[in-house]
MIDO-559775 format. One record per residue (C-alpha): residue in three letters; x, y, z. Coordinates in pm, whole numbers, plus 50000, padded with zeros to 5 digits. Each point is the difference from the previous one (the first is absolute). Example, Ala and Ser with C-alpha at 12.3 -4.5 7.8 and 13.67 -1.06 7.14 Angstrom:
<mivexs>
ALA512304955050780
SER501375034449934
</mivexs>
This chain:
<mivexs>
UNK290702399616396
UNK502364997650308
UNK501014970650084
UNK500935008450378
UNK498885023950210
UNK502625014450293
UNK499105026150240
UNK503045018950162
UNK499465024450277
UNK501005039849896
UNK500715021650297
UNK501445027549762
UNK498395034850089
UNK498445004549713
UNK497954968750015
UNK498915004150330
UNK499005031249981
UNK497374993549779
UNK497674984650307
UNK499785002750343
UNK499994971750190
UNK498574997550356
UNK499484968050227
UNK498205003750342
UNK500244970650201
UNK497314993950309
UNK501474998950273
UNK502355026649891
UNK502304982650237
UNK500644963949768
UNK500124967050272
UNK501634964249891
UNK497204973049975
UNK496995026050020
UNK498195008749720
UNK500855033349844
UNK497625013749741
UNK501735026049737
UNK498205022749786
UNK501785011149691
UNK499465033349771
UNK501135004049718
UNK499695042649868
UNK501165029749800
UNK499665030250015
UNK497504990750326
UNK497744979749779
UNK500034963850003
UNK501604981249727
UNK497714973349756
UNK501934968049977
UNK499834969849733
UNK500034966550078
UNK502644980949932
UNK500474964750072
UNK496465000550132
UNK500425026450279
UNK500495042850041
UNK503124991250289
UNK502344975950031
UNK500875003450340
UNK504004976250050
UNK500865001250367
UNK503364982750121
UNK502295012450336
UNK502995015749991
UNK502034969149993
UNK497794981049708
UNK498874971250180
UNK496315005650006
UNK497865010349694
UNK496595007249945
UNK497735007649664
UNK496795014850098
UNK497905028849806
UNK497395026950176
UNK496875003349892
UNK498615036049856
UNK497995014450281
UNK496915026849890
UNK502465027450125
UNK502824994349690
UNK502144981550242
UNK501654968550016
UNK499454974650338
UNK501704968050106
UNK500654982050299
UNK503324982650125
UNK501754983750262
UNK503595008750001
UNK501704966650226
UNK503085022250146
UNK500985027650111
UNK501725020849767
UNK500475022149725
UNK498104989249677
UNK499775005249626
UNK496755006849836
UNK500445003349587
UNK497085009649860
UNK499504991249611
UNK497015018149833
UNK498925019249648
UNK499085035049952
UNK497155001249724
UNK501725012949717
UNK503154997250186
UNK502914975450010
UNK500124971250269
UNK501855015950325
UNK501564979450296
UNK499965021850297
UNK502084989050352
UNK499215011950346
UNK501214988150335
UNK498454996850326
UNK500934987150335
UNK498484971750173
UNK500175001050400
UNK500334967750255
UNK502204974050069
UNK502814990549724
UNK500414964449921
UNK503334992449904
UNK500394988849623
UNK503444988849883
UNK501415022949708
UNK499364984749633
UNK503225000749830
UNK500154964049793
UNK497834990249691
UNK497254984450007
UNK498874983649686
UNK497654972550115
UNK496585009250245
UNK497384981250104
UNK496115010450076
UNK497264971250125
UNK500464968649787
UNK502025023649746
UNK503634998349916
UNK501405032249752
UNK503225003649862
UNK501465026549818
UNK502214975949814
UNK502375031649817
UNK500315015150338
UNK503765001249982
UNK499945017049634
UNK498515031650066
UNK501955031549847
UNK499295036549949
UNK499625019549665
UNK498354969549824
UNK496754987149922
UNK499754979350324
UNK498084967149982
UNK498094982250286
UNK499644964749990
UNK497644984150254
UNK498844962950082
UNK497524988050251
UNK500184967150163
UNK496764981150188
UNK501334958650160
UNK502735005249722
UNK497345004949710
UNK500675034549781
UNK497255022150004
UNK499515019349628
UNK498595034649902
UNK496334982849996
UNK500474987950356
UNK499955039850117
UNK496575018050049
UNK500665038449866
UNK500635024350263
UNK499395039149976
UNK500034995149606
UNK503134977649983
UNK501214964450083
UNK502065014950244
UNK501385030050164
UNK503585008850120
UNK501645029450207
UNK503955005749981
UNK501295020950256
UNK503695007450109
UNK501904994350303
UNK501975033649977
UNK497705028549839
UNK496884983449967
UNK499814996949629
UNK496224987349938
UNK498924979849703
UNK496294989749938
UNK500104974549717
UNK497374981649860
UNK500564965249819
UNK499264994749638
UNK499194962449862
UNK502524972249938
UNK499574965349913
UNK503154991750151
UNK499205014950354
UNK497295005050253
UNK501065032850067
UNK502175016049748
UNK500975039750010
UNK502545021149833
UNK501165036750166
UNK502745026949999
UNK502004998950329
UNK502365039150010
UNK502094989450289
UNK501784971450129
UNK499924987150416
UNK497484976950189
UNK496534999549949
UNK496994987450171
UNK497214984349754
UNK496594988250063
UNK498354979649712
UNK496074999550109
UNK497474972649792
UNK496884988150036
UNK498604966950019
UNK496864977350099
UNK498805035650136
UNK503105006850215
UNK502655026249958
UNK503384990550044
UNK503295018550063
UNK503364985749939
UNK502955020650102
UNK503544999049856
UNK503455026250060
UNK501665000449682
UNK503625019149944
UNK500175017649705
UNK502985001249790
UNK501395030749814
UNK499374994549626
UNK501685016249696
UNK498705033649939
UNK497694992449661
UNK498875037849894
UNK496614986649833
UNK498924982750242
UNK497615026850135
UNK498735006549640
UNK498364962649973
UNK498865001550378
UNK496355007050043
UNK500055017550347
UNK496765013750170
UNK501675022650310
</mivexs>
């Protein structure tokens, strides 16, 4: 049984060869703050490909901007055609990010990455470059209290509390979400290394994960849970350490790419 699952992006050739994907975005030409509805296919060989669900949807559409100060999670809904459709509103102009995280049937999990370019006005955001290890969403306070002990080539823990008027929240306190107490997407600041983990049960914390991190740098992190009906996204910037090299590692690391 795994105990973690992680979900790295693979834009070898060879992986992403095996499907051809499209989006087609109406109006072709994308606006800031107007609705923008994207249809996604997914084919090979010019036949559309039959997807699993995993975590409760076919897509998992994770949309940030080029800088990594806006994220979204949203997933398109199979249209009688084979393809995918989902609105958005991107907030900026810009260029943006769009990893999409699916399963073949009878294939292994895949995390594909396109771009596209949003048109308007920039706003301004000042570059991310320090940690962040504590966030705050509604009446919620999260802290990722081993922020500053995160190191490559090692089974990489992630140790989460939640705070409501100073009382701790536990495990019980979270309504599941998309199969799982909670959800979080790693990306980095410099080559856009993605990570899609899922958190596994701990007494000990709310949220509790454990992943495989290949390279060291600043990341952006949003930790997403669910409670009293709402969703809730904390977001963190973590700097990742280089760790010893550790040649098994890989061996006892369940990874679904």
């Amino acid at each position: 049984m795994n105990t973690h699952h992680n979900h790295h992006v693979d834009q070898s050739p060879t992986e992403d060869a095996k499907f051809d994907i499209n989006i087609v975005s109406h109006p072709q030409r994308i606006e800031a703050g107007k609705t923008t509805h994207l249809s996604i296919s997914i084919t090979k060989n010019g036949k559309n490909v039959d997807l699993e669900i995993v975590h409760e949807m076919k897509i998992h559409l994770l949309i940030m901007n080029e800088d990594l100060s806006w994220f979204d999670h949203i997933h398109p809904e199979e249209q009688p055609d084979g393809t995918y459709s989902v609105t958005e509103i991107f907030p900026t102009a810009g260029n943006y990010l769009l990893f999409m995280d699916y399963r073949a049937s009878h294939a292994a999990g895949h995390v594909h990455l396109k771009h596209l370019a949003v048109y308007g006005n920039p706003i301004f955001q000042p570059a991310i470059h320090e940690p962040k290890l504590i966030s705050t969403s509604g009446d919620y306070t999260v802290r990722l209290l081993n922020g500053n002990d995160l190191r490559t080539n090692q089974n990489q823990r992630l140790q989460f509390t939640i705070e409501k008027a100073g009382n701790a929240l536990l495990e019980k306190d979270l309504q599941p979400y998309l199969g799982a107490n909670a959800h979080i997407v790693m990306v980095g600041k410099t080559d856009y290394d993605f990570l899609h983990i899922h958190p596994v049960a701990d007494r000990r914390f709310p949220i509790y994960a454990e992943t495989h991190m290949d390279k060291p740098g600043l990341y952006r992190m949003w930790v997403q849970f669910k409670i009293e009906g709402n969703i809730h996204t904390a977001d963190f910037t973590v700097s990742v350490s280089p760790g010893e090299t550790q040649h098994n590692n890989h061996q006892q690391h369940h990874q679904h790419a």
